[in-house]
N, C-alpha and C positions, 0 to 999 in steps of 0.2 A: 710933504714936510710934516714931519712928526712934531708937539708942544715938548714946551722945556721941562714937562714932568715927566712924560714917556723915555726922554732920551736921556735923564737921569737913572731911571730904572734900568736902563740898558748899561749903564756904564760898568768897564771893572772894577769899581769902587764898590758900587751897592749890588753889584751879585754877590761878593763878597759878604757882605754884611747879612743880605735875603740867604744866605746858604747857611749849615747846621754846622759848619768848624770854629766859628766865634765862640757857639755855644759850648763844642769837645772842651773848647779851650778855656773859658771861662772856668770850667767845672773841673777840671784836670788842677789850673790856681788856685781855687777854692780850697780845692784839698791837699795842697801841699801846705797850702800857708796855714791850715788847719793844724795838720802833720805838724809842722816847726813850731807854731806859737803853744802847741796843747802839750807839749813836753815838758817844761818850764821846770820847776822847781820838783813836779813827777809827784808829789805825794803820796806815791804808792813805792817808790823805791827808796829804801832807807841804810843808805850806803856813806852817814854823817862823818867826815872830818875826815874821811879814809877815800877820798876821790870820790864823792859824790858830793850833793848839795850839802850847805850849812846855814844856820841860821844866827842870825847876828843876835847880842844880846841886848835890850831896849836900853839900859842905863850904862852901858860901859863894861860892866863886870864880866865874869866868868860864867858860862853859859854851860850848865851838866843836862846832859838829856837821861832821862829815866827809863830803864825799861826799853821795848826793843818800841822806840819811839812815840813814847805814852804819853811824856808832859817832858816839861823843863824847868830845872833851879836856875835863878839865876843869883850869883853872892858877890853883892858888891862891898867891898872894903872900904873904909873910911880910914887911913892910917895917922892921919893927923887927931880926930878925936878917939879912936879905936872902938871905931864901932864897925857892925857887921849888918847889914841889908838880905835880908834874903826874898827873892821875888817867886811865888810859884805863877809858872806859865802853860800854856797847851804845849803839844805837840810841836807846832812851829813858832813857838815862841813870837806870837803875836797877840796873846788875848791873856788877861791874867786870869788866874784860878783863885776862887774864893773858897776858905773854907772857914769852919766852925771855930778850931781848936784855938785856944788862947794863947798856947805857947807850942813851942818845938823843943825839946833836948836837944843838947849837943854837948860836943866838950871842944878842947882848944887844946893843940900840942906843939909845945915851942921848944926847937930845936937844942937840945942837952936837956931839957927840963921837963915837967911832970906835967901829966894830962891833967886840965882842969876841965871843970861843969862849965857850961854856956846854956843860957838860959836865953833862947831868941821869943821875945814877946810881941804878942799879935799890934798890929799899928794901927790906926784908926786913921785916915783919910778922907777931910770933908768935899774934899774937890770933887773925890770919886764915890762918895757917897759909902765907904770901904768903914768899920764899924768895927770895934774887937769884937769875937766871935763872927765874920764877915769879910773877913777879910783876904788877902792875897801879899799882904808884906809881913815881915817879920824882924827885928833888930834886938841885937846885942850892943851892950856898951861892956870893955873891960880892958883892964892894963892892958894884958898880954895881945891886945890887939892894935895896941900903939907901935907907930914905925912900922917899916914894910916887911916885917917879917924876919926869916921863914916863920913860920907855922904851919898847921894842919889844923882842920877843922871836920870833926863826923860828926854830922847831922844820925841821929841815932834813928828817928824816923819819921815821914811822912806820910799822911792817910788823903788823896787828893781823887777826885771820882774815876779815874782813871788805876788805881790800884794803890795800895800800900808799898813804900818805899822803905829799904832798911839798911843802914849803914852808908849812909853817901857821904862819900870823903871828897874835901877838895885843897888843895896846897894853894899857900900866898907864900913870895910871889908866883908868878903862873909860872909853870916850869921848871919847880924845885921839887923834881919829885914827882907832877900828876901831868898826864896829858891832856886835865880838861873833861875828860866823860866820866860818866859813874860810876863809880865803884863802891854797885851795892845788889844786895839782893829781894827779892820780888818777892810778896806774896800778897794774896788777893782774898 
């Protein structure tokens, strides 16, 4: 008569378990669910708004990626006071970019009528500790920004540690005219 720990070790339960296929198999899981979970958003593949990933824009607005995925504007509209938001963002539009400049140029183009100046100035935010000269926002107040539009707006340009941005255009409302991405050119 064998005790009840020897004829546990005999059993086909725990040969199983004492053999090295739990372990194949452990390791074979591991890397598949490695495999699946580590592709996610890819960060190395930048195939934006054309079947690959996209990233959402934190306040609502219109989301322009810069460059072959360097940072992000985002321009939010106020159409009831006519003002204009502009948020510089990273890459994935997750971390805001602070820079020095006090203002931004732009102009405003409203549908039959003449390109005017815009003049977005730097915002100072004490929540975020965000300071002119320090900052990551930028606002406009003017008529031609009153009502939902259309208009056009080009930002003339951008200097963000990530490269100088020049001519980013973006139409309000979305789809009269812009798909949404940059349309601008690069120099560093």
């Amino acid at each position: 008569m064998t005790n009840g720990l020897a004829a546990r070790a005999e059993s086909p339960i725990c040969r199983e378990v004492n053999s090295k296929q739990p372990l194949a198999f452990a390791i074979t899981l591991a890397g598949a669910l490695l495999a699946i979970f580590s592709t996610g958003c890819g960060r190395s593949s930048h195939d934006h708004g054309h079947g690959g990933h996209a990233h959402a824009a934190p306040h609502g607005g219109v989301l322009v990626e810069l460059g072959a995925h360097q940072a992000n504007l985002e321009f939010v509209h106020d159409a009831s006071v006519g003002a204009l938001d502009v948020y510089l963002l990273d890459a994935h539009a997750e971390n805001f970019v602070r820079i020095s400049a006090p203002s931004l140029a732009a102009s405003v183009s409203v549908a039959g009528g003449a390109t005017q100046p815009l003049l977005l100035r730097a915002v100072a935010n004490p929540a975020t500790g965000e300071t002119v000269g320090d900052t990551s926002q930028f606002r406009a107040e003017a008529e031609t920004l009153k009502g939902p539009g259309p208009f056009e707006v080009l930002l003339s340009s951008v200097t963000l540690p990530a490269g100088t941005f020049n001519g980013v255009r973006v139409a309000f409302p979305v789809g009269s005219g812009h798909d949404g991405h940059a349309h601008e050119g690069h120099a560093h």
